[in-house]
C-alpha positions, 0 to 999 in steps of 0.5 A: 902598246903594251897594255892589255885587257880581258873582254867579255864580247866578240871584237872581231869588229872592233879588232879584227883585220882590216878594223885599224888601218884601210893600208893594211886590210890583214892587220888586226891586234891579237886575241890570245888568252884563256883564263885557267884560274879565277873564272869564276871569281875575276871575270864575274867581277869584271862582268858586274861592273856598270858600263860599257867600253874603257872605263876611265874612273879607276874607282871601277876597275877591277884590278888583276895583281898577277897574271902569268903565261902558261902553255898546255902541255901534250897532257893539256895541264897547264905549265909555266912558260918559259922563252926558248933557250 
C-alpha cells in the first residue's frame, strides 16, 4: 500500500525476500530512505516510545508533518527530487 514507516531494526526477516509469499521466494517490500534532517530530533522521539511493533493508539504516534524525497547529487549534497521529464 501506500503507507510508510521509519524503523529502527533490521527486518530482513520480517521483510525480506521470501518473508511475504512461499509463491514468490524473491519478493520483498523495499527498504529505501535515509533521514538527512531531524535525526536527532524525530527518530530519537520515535526510538523513546514505550512498545514494540505497530502502535494502534494514535495517542503514542509520533507524527511526521513533511517528508520530501531527495537524491545526492555527484557532490553528495542532497536535492529535491524531480521525475524524469
Amino acid at each position: 500500500g501506500p503507507a510508510w514507516y521509519v524503523s529502527l531494526i533490521n527486518n530482513v526477516r520480517n521483510h525480506g525476500p521470501g518473508s511475504q509469499q512461499k509463491a514468490n521466494p524473491h519478493e520483498a517490500d523495499s527498504c529505501f530512505g535515509k533521514v538527512i534532517e531531524g535525526f536527532d530530533t524525530d527518530v530519537q522521539r520515535i526510538r523513546k516510545v514505550p512498545g514494540q511493533g505497530f502502535l494502534n493508539d494514535r495517542g503514542m504516534w509520533v507524527l511526521i508533518n513533511k517528508m520530501q524525497i531527495m537524491v545526492p547529487e555527484s557532490d553528495g549534497k542532497y536535492v529535491d527530487w524531480a521525475p524524469s521529464q
